[in-house]
N, C-alpha and C positions, 0 to 999 in steps of 0.2 A: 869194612869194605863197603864201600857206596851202594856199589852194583847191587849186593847183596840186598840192599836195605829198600832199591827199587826194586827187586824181583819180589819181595816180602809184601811191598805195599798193593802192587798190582793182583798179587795173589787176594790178598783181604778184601779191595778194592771188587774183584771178578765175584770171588765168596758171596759177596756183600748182594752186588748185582743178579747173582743167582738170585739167593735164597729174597729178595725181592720180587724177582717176577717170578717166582713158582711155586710162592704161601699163598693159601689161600687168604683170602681180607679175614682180619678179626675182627669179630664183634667187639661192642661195648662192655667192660668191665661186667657191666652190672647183668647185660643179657649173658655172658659166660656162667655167671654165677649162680643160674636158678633165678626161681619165682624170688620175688622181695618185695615190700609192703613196708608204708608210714599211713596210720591216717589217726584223726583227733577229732574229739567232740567240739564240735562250732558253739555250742548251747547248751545250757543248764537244762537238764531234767530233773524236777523237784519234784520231790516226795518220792522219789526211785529205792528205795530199802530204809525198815526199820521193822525192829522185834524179827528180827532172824530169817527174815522174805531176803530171798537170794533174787537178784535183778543182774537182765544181761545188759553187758553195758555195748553201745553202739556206737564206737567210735566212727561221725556220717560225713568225715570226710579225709577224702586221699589225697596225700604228698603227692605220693607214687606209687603205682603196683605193677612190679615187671613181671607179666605172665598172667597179669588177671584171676590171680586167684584168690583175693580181697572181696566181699560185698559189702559196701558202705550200709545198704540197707538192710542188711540182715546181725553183722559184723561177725562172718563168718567167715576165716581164711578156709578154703580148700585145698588140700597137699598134689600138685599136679603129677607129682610121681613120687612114690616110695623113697624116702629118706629121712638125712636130720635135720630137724628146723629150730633154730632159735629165736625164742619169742621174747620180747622184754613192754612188758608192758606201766603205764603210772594211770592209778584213778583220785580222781582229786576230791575229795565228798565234802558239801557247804551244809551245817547247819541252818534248820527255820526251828524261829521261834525260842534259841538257848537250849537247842535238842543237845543234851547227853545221854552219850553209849560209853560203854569200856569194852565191847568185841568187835574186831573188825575181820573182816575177812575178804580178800579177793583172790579166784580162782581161775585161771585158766585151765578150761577143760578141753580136752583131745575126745576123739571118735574113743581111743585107747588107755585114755589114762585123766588123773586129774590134779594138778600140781598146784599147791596153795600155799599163800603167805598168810599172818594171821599175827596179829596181835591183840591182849588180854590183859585185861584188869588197869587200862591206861584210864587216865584221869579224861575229865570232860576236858572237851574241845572248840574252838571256834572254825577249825577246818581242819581236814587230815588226808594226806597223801600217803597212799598205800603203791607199792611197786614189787613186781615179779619178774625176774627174768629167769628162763629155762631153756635147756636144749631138750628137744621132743623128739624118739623115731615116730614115723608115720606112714603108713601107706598111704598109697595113691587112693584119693578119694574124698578120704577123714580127714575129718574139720576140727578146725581149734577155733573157741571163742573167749570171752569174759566174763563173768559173772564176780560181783561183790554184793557182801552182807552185812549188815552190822546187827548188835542185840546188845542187850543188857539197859535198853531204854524203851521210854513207850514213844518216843514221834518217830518222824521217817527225816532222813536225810535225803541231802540230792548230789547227781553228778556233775559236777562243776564243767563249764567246756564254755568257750571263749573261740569267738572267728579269729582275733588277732595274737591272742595267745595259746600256746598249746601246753592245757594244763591236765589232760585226760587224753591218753594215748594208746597206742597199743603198734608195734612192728614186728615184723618177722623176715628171716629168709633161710635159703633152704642153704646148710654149708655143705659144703663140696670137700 
């Protein structure tokens, strides 16, 4: 039946036009979503850990941080309210000088807790990318940062960071 098939459209059609003018605007994916953060090391800090000195690593610059709870210069996220946040971070560490280690270590620590990757007894290296990804609770307030170590050698390595490439990292956002 035709008739039918008009009174169905106009219905949809009317629906449609409601529910148009009487939602409120929606934000952007990403402000619905919570705080969220990208930022990487522009530049090599050399000599940043060696013989088991834990170094915070300062990824000094942002993609993007929805909600401002990133400090480039501190490389501290702040949790803007109580929940879970997944962080996945890479540190890129450059030998001087033919520096071998065989422990590596990099740690995201919480206000609350402290989640570590780690690998042991690896052969010398001419460079090594270490990566973490974790879901954290957190209260409103508490801070997640970075920290890497290395040992089992006597020089210090460094944190690898490049303006054009992003070889040292660190993100997060808060899921919903």
């Amino acid at each position: 039946n035709f008739s039918g098939a008009t009174a169905l459209d106009a219905y949809v059609r009317n629906l449609v036009l409601y529910l148009i003018t009487t939602s409120p605007p929606q934000e952007p994916l990403l402000e619905r979503s919570g705080a969220s953060f990208l930022a990487f090391r522009n530049a090599t800090v050399a000599n940043a850990t060696g013989n088991g000195t834990a170094y915070t690593v300062i990824p000094n610059t942002q993609v993007f941080d929805v909600g401002n709870a990133y400090d480039p210069l501190t490389g501290l996220f702040t949790a803007p309210r109580t929940g879970r946040y997944l962080f996945t971070a890479q540190v890129y560490l450059t030998p001087l000088n033919g520096t071998t280690h065989n422990n590596y270590n990099l740690a995201l620590i919480t206000t609350g807790a402290t989640y570590s990757t780690a690998d042991a007894g690896v052969a010398a290296f001419t460079s090594r990318s270490l990566t973490i990804t974790t879901l954290a609770n957190m209260l409103q307030g508490e801070t997640a940062t970075l920290q890497v170590s290395v040992s089992g050698g006597a020089q210090t390595v460094g944190v690898y960071g490049d303006a054009a490439a992003r070889y040292t990292i660190f993100s997060g956002y808060e899921v919903r």
